[in-house]
VMD Tcl script that builds the backbone (N, CA, C; Angstrom):
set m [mol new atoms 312]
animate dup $m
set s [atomselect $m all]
$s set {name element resname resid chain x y z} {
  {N N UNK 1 A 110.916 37.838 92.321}
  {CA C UNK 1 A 110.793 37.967 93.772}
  {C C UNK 1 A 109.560 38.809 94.083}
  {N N UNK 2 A 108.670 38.410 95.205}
  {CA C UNK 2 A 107.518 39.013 95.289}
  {C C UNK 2 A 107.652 39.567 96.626}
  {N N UNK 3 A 106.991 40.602 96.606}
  {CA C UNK 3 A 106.904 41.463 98.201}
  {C C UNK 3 A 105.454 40.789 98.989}
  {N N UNK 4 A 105.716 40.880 100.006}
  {CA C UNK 4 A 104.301 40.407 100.744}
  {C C UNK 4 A 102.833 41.436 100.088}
  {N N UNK 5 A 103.290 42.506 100.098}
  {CA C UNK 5 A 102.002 43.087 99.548}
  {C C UNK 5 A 101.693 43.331 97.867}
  {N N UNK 6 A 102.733 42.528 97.450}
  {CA C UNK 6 A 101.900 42.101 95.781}
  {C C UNK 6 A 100.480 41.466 96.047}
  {N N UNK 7 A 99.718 41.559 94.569}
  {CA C UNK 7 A 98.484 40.789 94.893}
  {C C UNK 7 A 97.768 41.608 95.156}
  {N N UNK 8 A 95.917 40.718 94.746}
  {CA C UNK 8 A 95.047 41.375 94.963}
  {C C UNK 8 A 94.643 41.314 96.356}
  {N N UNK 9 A 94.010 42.164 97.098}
  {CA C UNK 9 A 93.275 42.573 98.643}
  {C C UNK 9 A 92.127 41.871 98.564}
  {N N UNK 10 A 91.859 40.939 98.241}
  {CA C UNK 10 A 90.128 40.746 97.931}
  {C C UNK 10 A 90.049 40.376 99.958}
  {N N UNK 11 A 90.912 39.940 101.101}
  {CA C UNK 11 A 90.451 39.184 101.994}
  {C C UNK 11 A 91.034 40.451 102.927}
  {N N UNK 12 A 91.278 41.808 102.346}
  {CA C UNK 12 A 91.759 43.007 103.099}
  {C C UNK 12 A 90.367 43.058 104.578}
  {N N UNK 13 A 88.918 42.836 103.955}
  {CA C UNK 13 A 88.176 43.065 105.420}
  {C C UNK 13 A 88.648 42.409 106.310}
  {N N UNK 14 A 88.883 41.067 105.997}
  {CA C UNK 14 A 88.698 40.064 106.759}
  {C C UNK 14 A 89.993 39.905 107.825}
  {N N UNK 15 A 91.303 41.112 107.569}
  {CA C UNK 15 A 92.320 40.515 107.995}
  {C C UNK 15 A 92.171 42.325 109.079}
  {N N UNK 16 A 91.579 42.836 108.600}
  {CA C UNK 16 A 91.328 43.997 109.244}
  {C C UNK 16 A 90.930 44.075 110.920}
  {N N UNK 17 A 91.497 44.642 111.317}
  {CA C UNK 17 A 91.599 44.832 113.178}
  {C C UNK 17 A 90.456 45.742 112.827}
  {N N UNK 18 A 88.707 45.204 113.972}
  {CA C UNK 18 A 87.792 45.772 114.280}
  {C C UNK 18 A 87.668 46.868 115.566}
  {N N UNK 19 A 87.372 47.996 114.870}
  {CA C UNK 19 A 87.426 49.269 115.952}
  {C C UNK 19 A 85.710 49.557 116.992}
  {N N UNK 20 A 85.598 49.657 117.412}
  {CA C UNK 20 A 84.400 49.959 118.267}
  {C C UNK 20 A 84.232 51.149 119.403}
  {N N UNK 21 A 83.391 52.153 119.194}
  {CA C UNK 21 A 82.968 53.290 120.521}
  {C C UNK 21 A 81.793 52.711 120.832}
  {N N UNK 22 A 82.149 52.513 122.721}
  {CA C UNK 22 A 81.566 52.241 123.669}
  {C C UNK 22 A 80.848 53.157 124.526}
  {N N UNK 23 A 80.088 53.077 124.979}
  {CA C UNK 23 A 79.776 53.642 126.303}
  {C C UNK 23 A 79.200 52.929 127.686}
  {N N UNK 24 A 80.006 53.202 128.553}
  {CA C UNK 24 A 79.759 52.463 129.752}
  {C C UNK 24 A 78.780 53.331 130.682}
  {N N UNK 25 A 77.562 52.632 131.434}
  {CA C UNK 25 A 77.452 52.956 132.985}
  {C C UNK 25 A 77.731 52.655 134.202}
  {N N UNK 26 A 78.183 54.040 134.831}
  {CA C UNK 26 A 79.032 53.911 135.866}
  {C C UNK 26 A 78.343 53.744 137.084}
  {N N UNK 27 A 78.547 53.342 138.244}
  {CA C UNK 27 A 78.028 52.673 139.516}
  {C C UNK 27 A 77.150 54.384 139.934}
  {N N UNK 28 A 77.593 55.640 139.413}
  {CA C UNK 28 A 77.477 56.627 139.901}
  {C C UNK 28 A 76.220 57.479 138.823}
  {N N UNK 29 A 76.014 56.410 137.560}
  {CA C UNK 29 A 75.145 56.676 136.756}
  {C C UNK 29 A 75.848 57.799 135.811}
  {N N UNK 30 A 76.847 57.891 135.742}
  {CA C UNK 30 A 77.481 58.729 134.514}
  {C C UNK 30 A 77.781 57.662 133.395}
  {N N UNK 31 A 78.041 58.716 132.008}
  {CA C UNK 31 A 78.826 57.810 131.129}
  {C C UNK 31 A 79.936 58.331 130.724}
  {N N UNK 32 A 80.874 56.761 130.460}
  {CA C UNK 32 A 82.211 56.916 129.937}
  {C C UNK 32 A 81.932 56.418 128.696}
  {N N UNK 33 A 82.170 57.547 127.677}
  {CA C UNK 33 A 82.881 57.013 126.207}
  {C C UNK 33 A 84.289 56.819 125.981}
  {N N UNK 34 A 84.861 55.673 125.388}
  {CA C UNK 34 A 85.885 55.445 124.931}
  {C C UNK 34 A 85.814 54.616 123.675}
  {N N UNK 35 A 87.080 54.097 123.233}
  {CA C UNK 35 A 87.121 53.390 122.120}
  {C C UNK 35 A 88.204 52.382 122.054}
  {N N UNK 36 A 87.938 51.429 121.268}
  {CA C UNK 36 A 88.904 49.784 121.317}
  {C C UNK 36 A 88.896 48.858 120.452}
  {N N UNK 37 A 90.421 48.422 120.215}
  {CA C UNK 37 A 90.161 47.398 119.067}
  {C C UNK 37 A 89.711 45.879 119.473}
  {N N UNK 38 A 89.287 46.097 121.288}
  {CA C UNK 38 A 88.895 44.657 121.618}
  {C C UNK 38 A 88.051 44.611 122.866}
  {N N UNK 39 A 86.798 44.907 122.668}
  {CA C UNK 39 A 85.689 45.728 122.987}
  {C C UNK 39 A 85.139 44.233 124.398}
  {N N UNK 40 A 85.570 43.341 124.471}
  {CA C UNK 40 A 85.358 42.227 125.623}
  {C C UNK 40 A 86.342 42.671 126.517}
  {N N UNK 41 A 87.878 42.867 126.091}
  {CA C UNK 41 A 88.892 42.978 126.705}
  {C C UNK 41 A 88.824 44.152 127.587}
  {N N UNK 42 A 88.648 45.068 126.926}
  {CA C UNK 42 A 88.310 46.637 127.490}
  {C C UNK 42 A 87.617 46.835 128.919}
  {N N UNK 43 A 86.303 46.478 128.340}
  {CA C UNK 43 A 85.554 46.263 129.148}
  {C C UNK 43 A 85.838 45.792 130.693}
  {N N UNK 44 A 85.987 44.573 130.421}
  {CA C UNK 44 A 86.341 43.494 131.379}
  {C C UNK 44 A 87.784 44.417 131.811}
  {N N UNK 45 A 88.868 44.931 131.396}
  {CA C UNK 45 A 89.851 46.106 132.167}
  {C C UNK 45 A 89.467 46.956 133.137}
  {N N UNK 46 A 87.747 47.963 132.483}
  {CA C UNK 46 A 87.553 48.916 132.931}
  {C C UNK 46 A 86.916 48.372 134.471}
  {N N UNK 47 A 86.405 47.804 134.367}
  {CA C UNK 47 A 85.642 46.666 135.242}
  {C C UNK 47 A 86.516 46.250 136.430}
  {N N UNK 48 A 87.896 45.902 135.896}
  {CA C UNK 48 A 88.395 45.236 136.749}
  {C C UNK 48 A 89.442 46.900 137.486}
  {N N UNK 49 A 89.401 47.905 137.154}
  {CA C UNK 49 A 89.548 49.518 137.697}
  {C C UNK 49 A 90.964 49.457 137.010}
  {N N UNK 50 A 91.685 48.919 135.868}
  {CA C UNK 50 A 92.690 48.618 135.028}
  {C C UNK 50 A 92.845 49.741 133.883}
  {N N UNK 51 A 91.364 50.394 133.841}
  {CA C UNK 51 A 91.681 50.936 132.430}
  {C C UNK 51 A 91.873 53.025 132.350}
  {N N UNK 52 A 90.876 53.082 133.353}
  {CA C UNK 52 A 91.058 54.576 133.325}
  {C C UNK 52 A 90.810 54.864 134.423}
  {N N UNK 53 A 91.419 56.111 134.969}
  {CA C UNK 53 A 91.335 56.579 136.814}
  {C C UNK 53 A 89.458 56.877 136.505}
  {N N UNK 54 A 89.052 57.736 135.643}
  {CA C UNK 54 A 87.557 57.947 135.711}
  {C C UNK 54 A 86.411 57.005 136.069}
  {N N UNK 55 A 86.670 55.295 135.603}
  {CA C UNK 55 A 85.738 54.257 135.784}
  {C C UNK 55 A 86.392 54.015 136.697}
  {N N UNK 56 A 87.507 53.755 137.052}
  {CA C UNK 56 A 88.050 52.838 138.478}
  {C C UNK 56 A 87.825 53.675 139.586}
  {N N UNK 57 A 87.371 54.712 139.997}
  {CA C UNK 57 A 86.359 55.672 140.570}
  {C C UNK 57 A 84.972 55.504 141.095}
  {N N UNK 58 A 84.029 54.985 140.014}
  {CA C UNK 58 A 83.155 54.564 139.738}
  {C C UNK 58 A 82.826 53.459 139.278}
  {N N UNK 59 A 83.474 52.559 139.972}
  {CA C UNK 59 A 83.046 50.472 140.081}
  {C C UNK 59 A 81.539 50.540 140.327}
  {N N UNK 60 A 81.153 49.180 139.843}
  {CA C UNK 60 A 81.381 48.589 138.799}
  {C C UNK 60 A 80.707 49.525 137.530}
  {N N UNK 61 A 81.559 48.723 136.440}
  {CA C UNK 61 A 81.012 49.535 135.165}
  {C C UNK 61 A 79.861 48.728 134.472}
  {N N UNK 62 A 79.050 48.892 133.430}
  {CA C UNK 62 A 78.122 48.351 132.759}
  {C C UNK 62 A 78.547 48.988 131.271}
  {N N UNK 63 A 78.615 47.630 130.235}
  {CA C UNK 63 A 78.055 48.266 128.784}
  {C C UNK 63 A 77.118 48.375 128.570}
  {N N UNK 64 A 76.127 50.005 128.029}
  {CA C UNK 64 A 75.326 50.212 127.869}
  {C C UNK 64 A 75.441 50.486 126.562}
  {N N UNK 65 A 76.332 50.357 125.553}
  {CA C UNK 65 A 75.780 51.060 124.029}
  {C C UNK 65 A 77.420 51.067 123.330}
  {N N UNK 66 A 77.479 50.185 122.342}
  {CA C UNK 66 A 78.544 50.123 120.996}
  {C C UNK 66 A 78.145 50.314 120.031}
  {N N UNK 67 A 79.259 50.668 119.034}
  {CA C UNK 67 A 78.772 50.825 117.550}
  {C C UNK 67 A 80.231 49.835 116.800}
  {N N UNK 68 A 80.211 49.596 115.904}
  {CA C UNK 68 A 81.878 49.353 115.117}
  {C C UNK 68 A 81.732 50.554 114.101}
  {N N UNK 69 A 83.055 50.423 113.863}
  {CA C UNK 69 A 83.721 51.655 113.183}
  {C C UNK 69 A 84.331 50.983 112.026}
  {N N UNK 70 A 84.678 51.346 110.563}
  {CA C UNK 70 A 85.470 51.174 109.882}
  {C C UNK 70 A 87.001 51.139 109.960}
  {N N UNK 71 A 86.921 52.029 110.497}
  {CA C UNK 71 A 88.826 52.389 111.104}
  {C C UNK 71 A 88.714 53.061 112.073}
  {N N UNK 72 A 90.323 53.150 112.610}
  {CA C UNK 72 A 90.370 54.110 113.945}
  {C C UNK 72 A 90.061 55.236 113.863}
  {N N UNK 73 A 90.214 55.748 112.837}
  {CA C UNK 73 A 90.184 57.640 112.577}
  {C C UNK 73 A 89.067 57.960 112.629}
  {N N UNK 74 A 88.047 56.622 111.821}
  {CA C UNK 74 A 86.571 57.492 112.184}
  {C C UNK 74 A 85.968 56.568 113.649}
  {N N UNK 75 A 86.321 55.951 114.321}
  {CA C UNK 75 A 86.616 55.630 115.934}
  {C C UNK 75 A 86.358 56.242 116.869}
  {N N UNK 76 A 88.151 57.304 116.464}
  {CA C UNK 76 A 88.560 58.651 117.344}
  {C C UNK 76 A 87.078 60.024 117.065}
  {N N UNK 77 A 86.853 59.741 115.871}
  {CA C UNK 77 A 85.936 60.677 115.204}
  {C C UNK 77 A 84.669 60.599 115.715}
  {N N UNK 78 A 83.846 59.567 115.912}
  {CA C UNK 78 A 82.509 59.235 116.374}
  {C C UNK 78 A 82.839 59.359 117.929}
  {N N UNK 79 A 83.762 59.085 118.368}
  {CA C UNK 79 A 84.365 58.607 120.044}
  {C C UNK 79 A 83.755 60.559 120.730}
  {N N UNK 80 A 84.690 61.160 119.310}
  {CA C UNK 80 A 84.748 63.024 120.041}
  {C C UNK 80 A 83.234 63.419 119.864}
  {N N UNK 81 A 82.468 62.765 118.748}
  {CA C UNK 81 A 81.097 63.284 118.682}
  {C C UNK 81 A 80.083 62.983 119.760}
  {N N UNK 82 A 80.490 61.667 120.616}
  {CA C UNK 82 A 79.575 61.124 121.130}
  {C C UNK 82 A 79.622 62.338 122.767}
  {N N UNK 83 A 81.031 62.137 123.223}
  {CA C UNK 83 A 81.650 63.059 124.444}
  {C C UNK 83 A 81.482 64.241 123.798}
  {N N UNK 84 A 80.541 64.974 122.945}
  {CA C UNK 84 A 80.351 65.944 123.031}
  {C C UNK 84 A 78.840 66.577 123.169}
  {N N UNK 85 A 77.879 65.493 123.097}
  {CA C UNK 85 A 76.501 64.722 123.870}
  {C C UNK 85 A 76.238 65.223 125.056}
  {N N UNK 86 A 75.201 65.881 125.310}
  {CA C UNK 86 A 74.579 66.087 126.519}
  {C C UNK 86 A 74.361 64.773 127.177}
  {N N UNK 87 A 74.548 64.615 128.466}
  {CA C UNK 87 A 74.116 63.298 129.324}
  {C C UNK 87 A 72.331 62.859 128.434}
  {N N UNK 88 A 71.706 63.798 128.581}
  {CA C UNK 88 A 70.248 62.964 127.849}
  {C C UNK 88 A 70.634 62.623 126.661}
  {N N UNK 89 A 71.290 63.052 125.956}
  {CA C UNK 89 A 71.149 62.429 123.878}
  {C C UNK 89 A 72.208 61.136 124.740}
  {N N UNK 90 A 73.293 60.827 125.238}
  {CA C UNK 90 A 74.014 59.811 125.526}
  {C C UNK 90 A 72.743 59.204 126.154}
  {N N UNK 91 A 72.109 59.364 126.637}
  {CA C UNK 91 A 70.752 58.131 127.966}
  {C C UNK 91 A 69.547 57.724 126.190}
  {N N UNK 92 A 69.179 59.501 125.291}
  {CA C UNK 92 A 68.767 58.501 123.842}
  {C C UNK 92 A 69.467 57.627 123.010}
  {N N UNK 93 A 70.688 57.903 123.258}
  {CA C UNK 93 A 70.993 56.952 122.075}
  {C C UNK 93 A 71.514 55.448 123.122}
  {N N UNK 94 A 71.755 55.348 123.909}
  {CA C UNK 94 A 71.548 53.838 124.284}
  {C C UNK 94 A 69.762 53.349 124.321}
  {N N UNK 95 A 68.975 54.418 124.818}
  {CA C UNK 95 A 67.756 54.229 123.981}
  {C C UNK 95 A 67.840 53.519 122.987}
  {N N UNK 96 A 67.377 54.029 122.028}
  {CA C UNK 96 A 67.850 53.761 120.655}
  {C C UNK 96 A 68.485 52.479 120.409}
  {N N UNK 97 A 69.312 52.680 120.659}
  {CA C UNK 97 A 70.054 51.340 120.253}
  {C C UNK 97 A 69.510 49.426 121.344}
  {N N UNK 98 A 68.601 50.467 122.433}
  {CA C UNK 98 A 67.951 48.777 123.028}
  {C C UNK 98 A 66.276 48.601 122.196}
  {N N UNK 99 A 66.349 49.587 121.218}
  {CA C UNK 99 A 65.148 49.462 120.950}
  {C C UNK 99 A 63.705 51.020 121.316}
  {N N UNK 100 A 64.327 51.421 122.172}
  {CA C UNK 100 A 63.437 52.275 122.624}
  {C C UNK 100 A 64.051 54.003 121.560}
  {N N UNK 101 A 62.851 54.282 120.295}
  {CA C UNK 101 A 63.293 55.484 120.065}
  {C C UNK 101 A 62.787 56.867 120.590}
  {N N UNK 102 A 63.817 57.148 120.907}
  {CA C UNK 102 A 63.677 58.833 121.288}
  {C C UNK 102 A 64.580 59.690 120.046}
  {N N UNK 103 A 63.943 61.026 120.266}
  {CA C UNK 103 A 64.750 61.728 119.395}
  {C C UNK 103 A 66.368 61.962 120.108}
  {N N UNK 104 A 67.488 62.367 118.798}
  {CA C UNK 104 A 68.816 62.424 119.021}
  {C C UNK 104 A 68.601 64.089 119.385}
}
mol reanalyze $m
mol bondsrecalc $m
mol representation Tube
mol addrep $m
């Protein structure tokens, strides 16, 4: 008798739920960092004023800057580093990430 998790993992990435920290701009020009295992869905929540009293405040939202994550823990982990960003290193690193480098 075999248990479901006998066997080798070789297709463990592939079955793996993808984590992602976001950052949105807000109608008011602030940013919201958060984090999600379904980074269209989210979005399109925060958007629709569904997801947090802070963006549904500040309609409409914009994605300005994702990363993926390996797992949630380092998610939650990059999520606390980013919200702990001065508004300018959050305005460089969506820099950055459209192409334009500035220092972090």
């Amino acid at each position: 008798m075999s248990t479901p998790f006998a066997g080798p993992l070789e297709n463990f990435e592939l079955t793996r739920m993808p984590f992602f920290i976001y950052l949105l701009e807000c109608a008011d020009k602030t940013f919201y960092c958060g984090w999600t295992n379904d980074l269209k869905k989210r979005v399109e929540a925060h958007d629709a004023g569904k997801a947090s009293r802070y963006t549904r405040a500040r309609l409409p939202v914009k994605l300005v800057y994702s990363e993926k994550a390996k797992s949630k823990g380092a998610a939650l982990k990059r999520e606390a580093e980013i919200k702990r960003l001065s508004r300018d290193k959050k305005a460089a690193l969506v820099a950055c990430k459209r192409g334009f480098r500035q220092p972090i």
